[in-house]
C-alpha atoms as a printed R data frame, in Angstrom:
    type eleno elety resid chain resno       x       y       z
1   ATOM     1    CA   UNK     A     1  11.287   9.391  12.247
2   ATOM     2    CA   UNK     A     2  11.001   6.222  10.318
3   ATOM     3    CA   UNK     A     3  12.061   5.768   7.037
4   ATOM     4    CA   UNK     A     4   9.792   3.969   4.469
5   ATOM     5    CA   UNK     A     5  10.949   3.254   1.614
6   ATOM     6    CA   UNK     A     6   9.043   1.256  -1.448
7   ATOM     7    CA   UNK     A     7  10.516  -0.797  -4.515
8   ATOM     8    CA   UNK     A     8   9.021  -2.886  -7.298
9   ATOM     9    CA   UNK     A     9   7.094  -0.847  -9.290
10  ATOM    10    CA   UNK     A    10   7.305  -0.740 -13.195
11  ATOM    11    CA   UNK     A    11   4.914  -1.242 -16.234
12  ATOM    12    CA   UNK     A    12   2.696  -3.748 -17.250
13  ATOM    13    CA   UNK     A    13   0.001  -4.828 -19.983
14  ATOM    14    CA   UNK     A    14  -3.646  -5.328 -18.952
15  ATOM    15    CA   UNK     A    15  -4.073  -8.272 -16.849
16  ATOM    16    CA   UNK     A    16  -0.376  -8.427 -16.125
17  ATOM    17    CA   UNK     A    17   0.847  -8.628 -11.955
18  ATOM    18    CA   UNK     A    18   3.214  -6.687  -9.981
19  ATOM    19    CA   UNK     A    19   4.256  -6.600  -6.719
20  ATOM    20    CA   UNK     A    20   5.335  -3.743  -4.709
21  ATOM    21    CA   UNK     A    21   7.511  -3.961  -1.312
22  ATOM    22    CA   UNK     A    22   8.053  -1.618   1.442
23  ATOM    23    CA   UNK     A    23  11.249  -1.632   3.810
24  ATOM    24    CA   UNK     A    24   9.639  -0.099   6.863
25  ATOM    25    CA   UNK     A    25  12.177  -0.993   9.901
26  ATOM    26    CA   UNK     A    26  10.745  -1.349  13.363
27  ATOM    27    CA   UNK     A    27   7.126  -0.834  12.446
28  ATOM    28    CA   UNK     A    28   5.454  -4.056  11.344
29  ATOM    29    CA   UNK     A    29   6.317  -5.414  14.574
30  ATOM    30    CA   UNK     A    30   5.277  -2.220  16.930
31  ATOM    31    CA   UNK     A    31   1.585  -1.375  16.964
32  ATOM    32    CA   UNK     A    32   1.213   0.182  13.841
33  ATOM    33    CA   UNK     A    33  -1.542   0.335  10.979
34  ATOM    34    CA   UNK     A    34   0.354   0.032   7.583
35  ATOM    35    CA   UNK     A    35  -1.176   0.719   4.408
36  ATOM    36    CA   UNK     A    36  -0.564   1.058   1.098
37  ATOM    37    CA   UNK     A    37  -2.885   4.322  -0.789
38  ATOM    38    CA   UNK     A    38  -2.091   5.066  -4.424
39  ATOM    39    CA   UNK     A    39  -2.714   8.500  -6.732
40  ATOM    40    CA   UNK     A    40  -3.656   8.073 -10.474
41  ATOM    41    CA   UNK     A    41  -3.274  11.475 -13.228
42  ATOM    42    CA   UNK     A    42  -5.177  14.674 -11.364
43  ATOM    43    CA   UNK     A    43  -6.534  11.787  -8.581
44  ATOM    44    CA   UNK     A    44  -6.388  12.433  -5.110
45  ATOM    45    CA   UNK     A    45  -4.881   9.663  -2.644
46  ATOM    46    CA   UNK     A    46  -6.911   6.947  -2.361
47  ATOM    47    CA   UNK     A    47  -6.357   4.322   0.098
48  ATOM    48    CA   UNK     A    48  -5.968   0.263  -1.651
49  ATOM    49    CA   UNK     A    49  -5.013  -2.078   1.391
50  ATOM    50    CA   UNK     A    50  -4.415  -2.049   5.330
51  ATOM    51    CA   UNK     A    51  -3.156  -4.440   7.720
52  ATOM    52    CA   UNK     A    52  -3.613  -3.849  11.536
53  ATOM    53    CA   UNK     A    53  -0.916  -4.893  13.775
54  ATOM    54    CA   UNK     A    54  -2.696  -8.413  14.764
55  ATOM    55    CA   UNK     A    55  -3.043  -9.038  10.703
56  ATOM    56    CA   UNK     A    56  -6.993  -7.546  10.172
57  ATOM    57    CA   UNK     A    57  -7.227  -6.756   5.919
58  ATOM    58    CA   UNK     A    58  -9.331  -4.090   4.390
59  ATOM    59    CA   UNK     A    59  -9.217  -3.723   0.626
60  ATOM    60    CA   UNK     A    60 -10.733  -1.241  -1.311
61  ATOM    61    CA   UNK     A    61 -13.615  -1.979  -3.505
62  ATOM    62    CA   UNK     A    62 -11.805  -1.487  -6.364
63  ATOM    63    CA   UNK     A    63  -8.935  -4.078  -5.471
64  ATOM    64    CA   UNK     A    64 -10.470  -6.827  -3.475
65  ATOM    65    CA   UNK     A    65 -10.104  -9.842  -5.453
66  ATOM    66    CA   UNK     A    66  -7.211  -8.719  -7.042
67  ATOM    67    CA   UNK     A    67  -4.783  -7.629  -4.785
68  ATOM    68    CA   UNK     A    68  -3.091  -8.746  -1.662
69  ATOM    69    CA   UNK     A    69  -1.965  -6.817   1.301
70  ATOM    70    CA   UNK     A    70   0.845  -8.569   3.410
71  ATOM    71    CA   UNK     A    71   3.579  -8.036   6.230
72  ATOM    72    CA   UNK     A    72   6.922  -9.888   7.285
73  ATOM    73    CA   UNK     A    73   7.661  -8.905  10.723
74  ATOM    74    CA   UNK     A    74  10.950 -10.440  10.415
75  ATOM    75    CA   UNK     A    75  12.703  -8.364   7.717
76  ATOM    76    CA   UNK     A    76  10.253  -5.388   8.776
77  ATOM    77    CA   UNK     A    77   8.834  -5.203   5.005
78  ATOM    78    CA   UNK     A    78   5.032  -4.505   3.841
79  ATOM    79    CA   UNK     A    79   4.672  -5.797   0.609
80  ATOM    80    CA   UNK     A    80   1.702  -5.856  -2.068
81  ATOM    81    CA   UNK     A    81   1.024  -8.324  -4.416
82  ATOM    82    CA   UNK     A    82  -1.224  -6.881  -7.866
83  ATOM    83    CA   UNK     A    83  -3.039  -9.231 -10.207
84  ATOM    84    CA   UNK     A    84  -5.099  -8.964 -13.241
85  ATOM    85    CA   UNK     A    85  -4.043  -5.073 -13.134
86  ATOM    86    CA   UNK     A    86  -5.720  -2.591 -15.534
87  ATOM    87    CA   UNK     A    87  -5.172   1.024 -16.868
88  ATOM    88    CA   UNK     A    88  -7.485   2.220 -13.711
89  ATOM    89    CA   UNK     A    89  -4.399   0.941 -11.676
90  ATOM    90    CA   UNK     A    90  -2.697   3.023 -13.128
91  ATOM    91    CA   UNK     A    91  -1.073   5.706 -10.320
92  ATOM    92    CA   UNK     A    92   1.689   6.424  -7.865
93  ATOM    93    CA   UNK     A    93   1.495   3.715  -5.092
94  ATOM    94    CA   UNK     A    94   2.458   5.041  -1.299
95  ATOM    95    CA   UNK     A    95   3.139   2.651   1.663
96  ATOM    96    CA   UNK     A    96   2.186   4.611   4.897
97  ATOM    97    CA   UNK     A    97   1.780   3.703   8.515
98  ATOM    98    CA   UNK     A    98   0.821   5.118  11.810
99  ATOM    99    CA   UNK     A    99   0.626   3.976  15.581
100 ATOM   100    CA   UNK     A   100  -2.031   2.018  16.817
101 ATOM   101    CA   UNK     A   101  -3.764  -1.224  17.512
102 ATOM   102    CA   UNK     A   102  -6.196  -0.661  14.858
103 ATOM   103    CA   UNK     A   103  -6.510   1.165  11.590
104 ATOM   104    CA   UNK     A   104  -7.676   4.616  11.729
105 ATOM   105    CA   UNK     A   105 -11.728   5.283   9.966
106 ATOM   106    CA   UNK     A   106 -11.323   6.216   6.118
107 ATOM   107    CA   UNK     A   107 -12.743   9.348   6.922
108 ATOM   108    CA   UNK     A   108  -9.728  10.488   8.749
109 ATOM   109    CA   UNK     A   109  -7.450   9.221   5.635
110 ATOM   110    CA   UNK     A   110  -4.895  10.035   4.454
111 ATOM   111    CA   UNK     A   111  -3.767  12.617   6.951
112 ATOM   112    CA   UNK     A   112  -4.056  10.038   9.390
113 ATOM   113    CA   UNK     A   113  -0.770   8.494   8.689
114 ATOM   114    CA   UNK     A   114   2.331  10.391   9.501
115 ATOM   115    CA   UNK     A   115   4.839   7.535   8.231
116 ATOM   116    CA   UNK     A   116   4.636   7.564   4.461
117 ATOM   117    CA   UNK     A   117   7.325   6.685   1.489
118 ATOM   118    CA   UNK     A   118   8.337   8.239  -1.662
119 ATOM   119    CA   UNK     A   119   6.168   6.642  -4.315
120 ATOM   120    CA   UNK     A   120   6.591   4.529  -6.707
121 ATOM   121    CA   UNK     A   121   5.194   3.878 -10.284
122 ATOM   122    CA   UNK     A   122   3.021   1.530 -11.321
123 ATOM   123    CA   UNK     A   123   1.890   1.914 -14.922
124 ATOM   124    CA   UNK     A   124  -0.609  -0.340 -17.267
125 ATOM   125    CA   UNK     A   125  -0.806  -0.036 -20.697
126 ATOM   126    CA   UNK     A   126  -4.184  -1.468 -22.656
């Protein structure tokens, strides 16, 4: 079972950046769909970014613009890179994965991904 693990969360003022990283060993470069959901206070898990295994993006509404999905295959990391954050940004960020070519439809999300890490906080004050 592979081990995700994410770093580089913390707390910001409004229009501050952050940028979150995800060890994930062996799966950026197997055929995997890796993502990166969040859940705000009494929010369900919403997803934010994916990246297929050939490099295809989807953002959510809510982040395009502003944040940046991205993958070394080298050192097997995930990382995301948050700008011009706000207090809706607020919530517990989750890098997940599972196999594939392609990234699962939203409808099947989140139980689509059996790979996920432990959270970590990301917090913006106004």
């Amino acid at each position: 079972q592979a081990q995700l693990v994410e770093s580089g969360g913390g707390s910001v003022q409004t229009g501050g950046s952050l940028s979150l990283s995800c060890a994930a060993p062996g799966l950026t470069r197997e055929e995997h769909c890796m993502a990166w959901f969040r859940q705000g206070p009494g929010k369900g898990r919403e997803g934010v970014a994916t990246i297929t295994y050939d490099g295809k993006l989807w953002y959510a509404d809510a982040v395009r613009g502003r944040f940046t999905i991205s993958k070394d295959n080298a050192n097997n990391t995930l990382a995301l890179e948050m700008n011009s954050l706000n207090p809706e940004d607020t919530a517990i960020y989750y890098c997940a994965a599972h196999p594939g070519t392609g990234c699962r439809r939203t409808e099947y999300w989140p139980q689509s991904f059996g790979y996920w890490g432990q959270g970590t906080q990301v917090t913006v004050s106004s």
